[in-house]
C-alpha positions as CSV (number, residue, x, y, z in Angstrom):
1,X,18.0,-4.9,-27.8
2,X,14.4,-5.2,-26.6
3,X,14.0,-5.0,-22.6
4,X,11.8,-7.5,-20.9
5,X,8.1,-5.9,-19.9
6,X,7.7,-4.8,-16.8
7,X,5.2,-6.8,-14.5
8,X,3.2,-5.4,-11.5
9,X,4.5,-7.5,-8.1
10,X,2.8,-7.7,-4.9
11,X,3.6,-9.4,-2.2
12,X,0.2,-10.5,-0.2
13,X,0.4,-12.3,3.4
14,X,-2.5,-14.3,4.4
15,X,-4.6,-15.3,7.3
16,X,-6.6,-18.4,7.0
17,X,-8.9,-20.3,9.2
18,X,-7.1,-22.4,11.7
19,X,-5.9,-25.9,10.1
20,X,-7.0,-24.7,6.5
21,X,-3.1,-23.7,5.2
22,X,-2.5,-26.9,3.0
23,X,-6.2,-26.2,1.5
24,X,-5.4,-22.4,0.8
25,X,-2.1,-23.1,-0.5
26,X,-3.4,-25.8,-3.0
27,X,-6.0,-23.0,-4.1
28,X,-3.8,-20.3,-4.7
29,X,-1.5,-23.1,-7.2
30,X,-4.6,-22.6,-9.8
31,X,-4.5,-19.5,-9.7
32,X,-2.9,-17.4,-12.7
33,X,-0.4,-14.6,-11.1
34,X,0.5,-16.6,-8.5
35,X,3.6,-16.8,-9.1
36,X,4.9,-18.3,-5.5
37,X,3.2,-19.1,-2.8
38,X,4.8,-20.6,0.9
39,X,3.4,-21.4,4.4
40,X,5.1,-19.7,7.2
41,X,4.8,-19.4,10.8
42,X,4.5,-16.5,13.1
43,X,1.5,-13.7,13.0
44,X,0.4,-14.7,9.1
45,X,0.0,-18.2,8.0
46,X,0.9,-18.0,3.6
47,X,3.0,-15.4,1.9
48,X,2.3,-14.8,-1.9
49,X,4.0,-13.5,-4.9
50,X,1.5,-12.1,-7.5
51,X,2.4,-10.9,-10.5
52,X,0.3,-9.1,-13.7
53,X,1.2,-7.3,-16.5
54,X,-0.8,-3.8,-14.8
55,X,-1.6,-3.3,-11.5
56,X,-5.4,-3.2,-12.6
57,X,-4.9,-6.9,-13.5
58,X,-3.0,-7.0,-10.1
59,X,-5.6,-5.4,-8.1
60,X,-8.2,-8.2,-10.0
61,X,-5.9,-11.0,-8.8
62,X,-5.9,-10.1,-5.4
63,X,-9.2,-8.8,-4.7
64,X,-11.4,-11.4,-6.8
65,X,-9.1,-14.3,-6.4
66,X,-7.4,-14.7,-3.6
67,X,-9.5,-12.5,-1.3
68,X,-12.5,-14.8,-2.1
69,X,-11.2,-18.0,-1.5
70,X,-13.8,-19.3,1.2
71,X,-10.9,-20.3,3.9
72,X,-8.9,-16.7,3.7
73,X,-9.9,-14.7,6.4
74,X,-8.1,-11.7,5.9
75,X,-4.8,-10.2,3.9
76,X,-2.5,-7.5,3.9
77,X,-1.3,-5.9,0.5
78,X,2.5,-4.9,-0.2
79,X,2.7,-3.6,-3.6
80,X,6.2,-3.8,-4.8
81,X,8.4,-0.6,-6.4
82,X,8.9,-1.1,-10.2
83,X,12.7,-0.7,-10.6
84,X,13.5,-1.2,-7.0
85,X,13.9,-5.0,-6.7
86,X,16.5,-7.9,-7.1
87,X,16.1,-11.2,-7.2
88,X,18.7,-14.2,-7.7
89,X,18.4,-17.3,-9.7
């Protein structure tokens, strides 16, 4: 039996500029990795799911993607624990 590859899995909050949610959210849909994306109130305005098949291609994701789009103004980087996670369908 083959086991599924293991992917790299960050979880990235977001600041934007005020009002510019809907715009950063729609930004982050074209992006590959992005895997889930949601606005949210309280001291960051979009949490992010990214996922790659390394954490190089993680790191590129994050730091050439989403960290550019023109309406981010800052982030805050949790890289997830391979092994250590659940998640239910």
């Amino acid at each position: 039996m083959r086991m599924p590859e293991a992917l790299a899995t960050a979880i990235v909050l977001l600041n934007t500029d005020i009002g510019a949610e809907d715009e950063v959210l729609e930004q982050l849909a074209t992006i590959d990795g992005v895997v889930e994306a949601s606005v949210v109130y309280g001291v960051y305005d979009i949490v992010v799911k990214v996922r790659a098949k390394t954490i190089e291609e993680l790191k590129d994701v994050i730091t050439n993607k989403i960290r550019k789009l023109p309406k981010v103004k800052s982030t805050l980087t949790m890289v997830v624990v391979e092994g250590k996670t659940f998640e239910r369908k």
